[in-house]
C-alpha positions, 0 to 999 in steps of 0.5 A: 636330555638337554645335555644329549642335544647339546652333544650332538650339535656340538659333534655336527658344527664340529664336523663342519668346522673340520670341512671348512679346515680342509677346504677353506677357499682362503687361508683367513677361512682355514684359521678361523674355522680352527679357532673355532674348532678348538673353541668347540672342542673345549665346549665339547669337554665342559658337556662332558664334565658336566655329564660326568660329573668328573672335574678334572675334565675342566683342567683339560678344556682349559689347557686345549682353550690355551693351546688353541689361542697359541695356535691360532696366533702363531698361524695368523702371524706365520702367515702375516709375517712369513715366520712366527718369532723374530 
């Protein structure tokens, strides 16, 4: 029961987080939102490994928490710096 709520509010914020990417008003609000939209993802896989009972499921939210960190600062300093590496 409390995992189905859980599910179903985090599909709702990541829906929100979606609008916010697409029609962010500045581009500080379109890196946010995505930080925040992996960050949900990977919550959305832990519920699901939880619910499921698979483990390896965990691996897989690890990966797309570290993917979303890379993301997020190589955005930032792409649009800080004009480029991501020196």
């Amino acid at each position: 029961m409390v995992i189905d709520i859980a599910i179903v509010s985090l599909a709702i914020s990541g829906v929100l987080a979606t609008y916010r990417v697409l029609r962010g008003p500045t581009w500080g609000d379109r890196v946010t939102a995505f930080d925040y939209l992996t960050v949900n993802l990977a919550v959305m896989v832990v519920v699901a490994a939880l619910r499921t009972g698979f483990t390896s499921l965990l691996d897989a939210a690890l990966i797309i928490s570290i993917l979303g960190f890379m993301s997020t600062v190589a955005l930032a300093r792409y649009l800080l710096r004009g480029r991501v590496m020196r």
